[in-house]
BANU-661145 format. One record per residue: x, y negated, z of N, C-alpha, C in turn. Coordinates in pm, whole numbers, plus 50000, padded with zeros to 5 digits. Atoms other than C-alpha are relative to their C-alpha. Example, Ala and Ser with C-alpha at 12.3 -4.5 7.8 and 13.67 -1.06 7.14 Angstrom:
<recs>
    npx    npy    npz   capx   capy   capz    cpx    cpy    cpz
  50089  50119  50000  51230  50450  50780  50090  49880  50000
  49918  50119  49994  51367  50106  50714  49923  49891  50073
</recs>
This chain:
<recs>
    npx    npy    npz   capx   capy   capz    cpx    cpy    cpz
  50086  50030  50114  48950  48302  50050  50004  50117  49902
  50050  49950  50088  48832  48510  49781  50031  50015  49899
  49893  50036  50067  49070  48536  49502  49933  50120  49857
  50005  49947  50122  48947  48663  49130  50051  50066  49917
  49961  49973  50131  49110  48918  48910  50026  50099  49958
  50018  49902  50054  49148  49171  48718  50070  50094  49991
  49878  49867  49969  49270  49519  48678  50018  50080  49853
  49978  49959  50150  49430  49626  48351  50059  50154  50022
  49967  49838  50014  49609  49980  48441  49875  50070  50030
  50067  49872  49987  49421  50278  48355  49886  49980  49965
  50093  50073  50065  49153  50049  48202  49916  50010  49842
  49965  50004  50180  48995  50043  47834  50001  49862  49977
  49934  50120  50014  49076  49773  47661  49876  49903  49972
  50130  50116  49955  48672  49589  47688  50077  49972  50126
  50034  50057  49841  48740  49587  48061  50176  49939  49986
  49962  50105  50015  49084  49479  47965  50021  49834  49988
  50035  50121  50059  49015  49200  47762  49915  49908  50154
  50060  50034  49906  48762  49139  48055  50060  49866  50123
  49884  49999  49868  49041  49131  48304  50077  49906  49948
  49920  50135  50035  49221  48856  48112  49971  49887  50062
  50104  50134  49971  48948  48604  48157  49973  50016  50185
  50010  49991  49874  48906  48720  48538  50104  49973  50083
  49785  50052  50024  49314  48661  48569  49947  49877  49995
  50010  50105  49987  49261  48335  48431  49888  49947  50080
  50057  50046  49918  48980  48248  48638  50022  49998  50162
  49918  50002  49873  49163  48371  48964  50083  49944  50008
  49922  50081  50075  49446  48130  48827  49931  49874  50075
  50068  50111  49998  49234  47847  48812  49949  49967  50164
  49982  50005  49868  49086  47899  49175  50091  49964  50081
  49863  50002  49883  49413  47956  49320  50076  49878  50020
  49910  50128  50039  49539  47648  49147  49941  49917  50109
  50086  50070  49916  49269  47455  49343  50060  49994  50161
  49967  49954  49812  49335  47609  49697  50144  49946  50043
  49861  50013  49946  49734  47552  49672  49995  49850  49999
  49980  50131  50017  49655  47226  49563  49959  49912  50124
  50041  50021  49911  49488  47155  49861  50070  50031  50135
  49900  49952  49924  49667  47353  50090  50089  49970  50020
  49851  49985  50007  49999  47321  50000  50107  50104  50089
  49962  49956  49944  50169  47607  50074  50145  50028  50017
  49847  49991  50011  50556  47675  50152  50052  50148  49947
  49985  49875  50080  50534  48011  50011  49889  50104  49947
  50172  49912  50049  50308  48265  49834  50086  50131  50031
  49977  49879  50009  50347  48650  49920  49933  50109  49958
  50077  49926  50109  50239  48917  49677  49970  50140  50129
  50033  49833  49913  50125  49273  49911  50002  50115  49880
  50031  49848  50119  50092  49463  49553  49828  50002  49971
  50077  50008  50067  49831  49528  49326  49909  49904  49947
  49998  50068  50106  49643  49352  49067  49927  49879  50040
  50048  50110  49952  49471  49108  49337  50105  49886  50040
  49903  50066  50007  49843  48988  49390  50005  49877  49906
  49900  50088  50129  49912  48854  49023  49950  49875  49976
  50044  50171  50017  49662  48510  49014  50091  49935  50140
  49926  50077  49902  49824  48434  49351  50167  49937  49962
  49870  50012  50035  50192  48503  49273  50061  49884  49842
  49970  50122  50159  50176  48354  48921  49945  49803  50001
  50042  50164  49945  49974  47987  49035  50179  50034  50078
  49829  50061  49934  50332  47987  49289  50082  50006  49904
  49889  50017  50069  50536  48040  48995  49983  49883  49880
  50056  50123  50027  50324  47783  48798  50054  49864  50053
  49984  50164  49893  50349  47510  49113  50122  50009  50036
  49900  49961  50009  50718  47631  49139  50034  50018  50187
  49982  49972  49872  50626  47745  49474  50066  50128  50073
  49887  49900  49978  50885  48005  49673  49897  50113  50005
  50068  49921  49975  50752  48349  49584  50062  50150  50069
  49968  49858  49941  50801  48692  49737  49896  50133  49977
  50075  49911  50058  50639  48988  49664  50041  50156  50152
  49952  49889  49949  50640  49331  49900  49968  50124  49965
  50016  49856  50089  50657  49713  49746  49995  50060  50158
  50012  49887  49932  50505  49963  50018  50077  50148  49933
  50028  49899  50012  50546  50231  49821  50152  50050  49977
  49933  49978  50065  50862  50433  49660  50010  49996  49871
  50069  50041  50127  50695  50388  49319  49924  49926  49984
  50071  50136  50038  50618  50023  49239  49877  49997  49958
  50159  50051  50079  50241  49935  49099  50054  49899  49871
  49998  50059  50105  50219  49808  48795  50006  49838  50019
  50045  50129  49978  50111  49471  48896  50172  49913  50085
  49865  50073  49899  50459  49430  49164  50145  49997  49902
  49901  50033  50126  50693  49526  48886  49988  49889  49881
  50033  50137  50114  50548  49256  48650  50068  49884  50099
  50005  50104  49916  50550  49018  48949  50157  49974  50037
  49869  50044  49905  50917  49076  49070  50074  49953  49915
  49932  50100  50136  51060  48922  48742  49967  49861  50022
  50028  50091  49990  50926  48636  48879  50013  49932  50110
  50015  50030  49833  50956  48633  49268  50149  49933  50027
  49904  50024  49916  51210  48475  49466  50127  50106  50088
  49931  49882  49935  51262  48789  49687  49896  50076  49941
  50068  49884  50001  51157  49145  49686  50013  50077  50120
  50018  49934  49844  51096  49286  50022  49937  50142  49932
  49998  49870  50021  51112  49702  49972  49964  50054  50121
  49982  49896  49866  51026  49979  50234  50056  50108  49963
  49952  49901  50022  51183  50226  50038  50166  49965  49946
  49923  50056  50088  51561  50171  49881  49996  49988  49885
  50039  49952  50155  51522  50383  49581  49914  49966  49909
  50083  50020  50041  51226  50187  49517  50100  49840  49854
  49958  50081  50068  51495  49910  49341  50044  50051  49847
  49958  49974  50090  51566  50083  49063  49891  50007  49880
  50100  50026  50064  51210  50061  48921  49967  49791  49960
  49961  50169  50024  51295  49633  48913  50133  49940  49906
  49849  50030  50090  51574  49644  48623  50058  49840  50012
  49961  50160  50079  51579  49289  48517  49992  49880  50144
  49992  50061  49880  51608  49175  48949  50094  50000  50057
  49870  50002  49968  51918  49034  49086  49996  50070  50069
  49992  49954  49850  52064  49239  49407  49968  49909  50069
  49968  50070  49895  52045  48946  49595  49800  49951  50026
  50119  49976  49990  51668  48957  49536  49936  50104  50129
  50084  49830  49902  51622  49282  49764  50002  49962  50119
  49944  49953  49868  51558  49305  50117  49904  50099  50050
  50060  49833  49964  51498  49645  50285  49932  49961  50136
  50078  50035  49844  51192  49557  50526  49952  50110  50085
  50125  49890  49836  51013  49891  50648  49868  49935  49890
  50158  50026  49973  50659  49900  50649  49944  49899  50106
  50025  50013  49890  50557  49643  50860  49866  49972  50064
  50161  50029  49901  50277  49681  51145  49984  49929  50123
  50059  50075  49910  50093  49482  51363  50053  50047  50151
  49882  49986  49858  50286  49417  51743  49808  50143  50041
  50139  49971  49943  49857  49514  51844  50030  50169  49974
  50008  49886  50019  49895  49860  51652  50144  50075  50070
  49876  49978  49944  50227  49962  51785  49973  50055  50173
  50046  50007  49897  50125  49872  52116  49882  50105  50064
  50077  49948  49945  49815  50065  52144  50034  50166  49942
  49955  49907  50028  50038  50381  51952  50090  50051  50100
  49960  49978  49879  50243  50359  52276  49938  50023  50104
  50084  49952  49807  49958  50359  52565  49928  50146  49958
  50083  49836  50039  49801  50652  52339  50031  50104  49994
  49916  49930  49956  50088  50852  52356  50062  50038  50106
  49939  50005  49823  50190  50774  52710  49855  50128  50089
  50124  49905  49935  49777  50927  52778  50016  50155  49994
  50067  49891  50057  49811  51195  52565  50112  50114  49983
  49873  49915  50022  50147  51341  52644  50015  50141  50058
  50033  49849  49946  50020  51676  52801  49850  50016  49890
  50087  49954  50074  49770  51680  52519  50074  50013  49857
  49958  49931  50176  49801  51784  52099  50084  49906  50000
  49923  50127  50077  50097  51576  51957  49926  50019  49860
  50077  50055  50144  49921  51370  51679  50070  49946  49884
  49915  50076  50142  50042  51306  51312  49935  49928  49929
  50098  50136  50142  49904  50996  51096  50063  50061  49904
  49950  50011  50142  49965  51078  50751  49946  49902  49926
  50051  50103  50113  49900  50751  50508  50093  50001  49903
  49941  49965  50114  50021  50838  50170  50017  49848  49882
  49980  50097  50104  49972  50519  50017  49916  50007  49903
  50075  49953  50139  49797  50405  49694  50042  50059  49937
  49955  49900  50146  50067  50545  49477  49991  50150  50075
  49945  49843  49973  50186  50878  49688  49899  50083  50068
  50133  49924  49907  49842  50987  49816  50015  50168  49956
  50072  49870  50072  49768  51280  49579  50142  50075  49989
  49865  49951  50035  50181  51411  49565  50036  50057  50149
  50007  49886  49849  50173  51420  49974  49929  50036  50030
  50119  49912  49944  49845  51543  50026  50049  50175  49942
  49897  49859  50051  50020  51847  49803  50121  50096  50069
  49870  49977  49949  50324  51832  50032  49885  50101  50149
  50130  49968  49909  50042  51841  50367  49949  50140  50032
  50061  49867  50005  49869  52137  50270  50098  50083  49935
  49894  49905  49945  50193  52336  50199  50052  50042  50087
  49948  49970  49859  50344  52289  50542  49907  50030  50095
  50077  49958  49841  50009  52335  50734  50060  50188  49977
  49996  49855  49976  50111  52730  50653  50124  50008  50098
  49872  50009  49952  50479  52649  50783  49931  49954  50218
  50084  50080  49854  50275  52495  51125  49917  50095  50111
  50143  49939  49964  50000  52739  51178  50015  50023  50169
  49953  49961  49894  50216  52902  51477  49969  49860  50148
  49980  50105  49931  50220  52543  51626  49831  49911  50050
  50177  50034  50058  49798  52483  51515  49955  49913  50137
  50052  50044  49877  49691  52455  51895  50052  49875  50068
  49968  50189  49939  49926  52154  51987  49970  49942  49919
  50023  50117  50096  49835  51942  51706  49864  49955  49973
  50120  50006  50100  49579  51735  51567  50073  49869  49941
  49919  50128  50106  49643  51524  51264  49933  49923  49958
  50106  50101  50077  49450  51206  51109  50081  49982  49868
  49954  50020  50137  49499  51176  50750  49948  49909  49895
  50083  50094  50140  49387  50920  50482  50064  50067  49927
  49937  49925  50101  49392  51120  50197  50032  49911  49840
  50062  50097  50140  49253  50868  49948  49880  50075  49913
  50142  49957  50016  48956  50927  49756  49975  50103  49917
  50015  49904  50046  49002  51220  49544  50040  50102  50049
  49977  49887  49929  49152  51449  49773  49952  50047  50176
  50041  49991  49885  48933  51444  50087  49942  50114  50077
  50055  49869  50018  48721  51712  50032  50125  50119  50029
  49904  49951  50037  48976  51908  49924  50118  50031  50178
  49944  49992  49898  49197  51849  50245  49973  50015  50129
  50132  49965  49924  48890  51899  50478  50020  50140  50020
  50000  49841  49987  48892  52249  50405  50102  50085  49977
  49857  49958  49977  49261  52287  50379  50012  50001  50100
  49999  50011  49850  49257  52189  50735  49911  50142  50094
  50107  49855  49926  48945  52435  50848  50091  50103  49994
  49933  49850  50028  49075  52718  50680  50130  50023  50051
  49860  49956  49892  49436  52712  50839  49939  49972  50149
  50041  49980  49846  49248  52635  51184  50073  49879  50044
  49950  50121  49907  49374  52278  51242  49948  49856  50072
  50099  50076  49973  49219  52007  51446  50033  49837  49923
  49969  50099  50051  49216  51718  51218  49872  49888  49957
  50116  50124  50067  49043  51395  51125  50026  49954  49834
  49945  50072  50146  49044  51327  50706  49898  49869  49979
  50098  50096  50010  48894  50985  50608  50145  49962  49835
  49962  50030  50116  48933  50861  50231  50128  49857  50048
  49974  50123  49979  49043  50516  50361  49989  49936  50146
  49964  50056  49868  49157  50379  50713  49988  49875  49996
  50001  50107  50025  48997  50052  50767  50067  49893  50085
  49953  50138  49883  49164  49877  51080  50156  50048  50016
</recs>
């Protein structure tokens, strides 16, 4: 379902204010759905489509959890983990951005992906093992624009290596361009896309 609400970082404070009333109206929805539903737990993924979900479970005093991809929390997961049950991390260092969260709150999950993607990262490698070894880079919402920086430093460290590789990269949406022709110009065979949808 379809879940209402708003986004206050990096915002002015009309579309603030906005974002209150879109909050409480994703609230109100959610209230509906659990009520119906009834669910045995709510889990937050991060960002600001999380917080009507997570907050209705802390409302209906339903078990919440929350999970941080990144090494640097979102605004929205640090609000939320003052409130969660658990905090499922993929990074460690990422606990120290959760002051006011017991230890016994944390558990160190990984990233986790689909058995399907895994699976078809093994028969594609098994094909392609006398062809380029391939690098995914996904930087994340927070660390897009910090490793796309890292990226295009080491393609110079690589160049020697250029001909075995090709790399796919989600850069995110301000550095695509940009990493397009970082790629050309060192001579590497790569795919950039703002956003990886499957």
């Amino acid at each position: 379902k379809l879940i209402r609400a708003g986004k206050f970082s990096g915002q002015s404070w009309l579309k603030k204010t906005k974002a209150i009333f879109e909050l409480l109206a994703g609230m109100i929805s959610t209230f509906a759905l659990m009520i119906k539903f009834h669910p045995k737990a709510v889990l937050g993924m991060g960002g600001y489509v999380s917080v009507p979900v997570v907050l209705t479970g802390f409302v209906l005093r339903i078990p919440r959890a929350i999970h941080e991809q990144n090494s640097y929390p979102g605004l929205a997961n640090r609000l939320l983990g003052i409130i969660s049950n658990k905090i499922f991390l993929s990074f460690e260092n990422a606990k120290k951005y959760f002051p006011l969260a017991k230890k016994e709150k944390f558990i160190l999950t990984g990233n986790p992906v689909r058995k399907s993607v895994c699976l078809k990262l093994m028969e594609g490698s098994a094909q392609k093992e006398k062809e380029k070894f391939q690098i995914l880079i996904i930087g994340g919402s927070q660390g897009a624009k910090s490793l796309n920086r890292l990226v295009k430093d080491a393609l110079e460290h690589l160049k020697e290596k250029r001909e075995k590789i090709h790399i796919v990269h989600m850069t995110g949406t301000s550095s695509r361009q940009e990493m397009e022709q970082a790629y050309q110009k060192a001579g590497f065979s790569a795919e950039v896309y703002e956003f990886i949808e499957d």
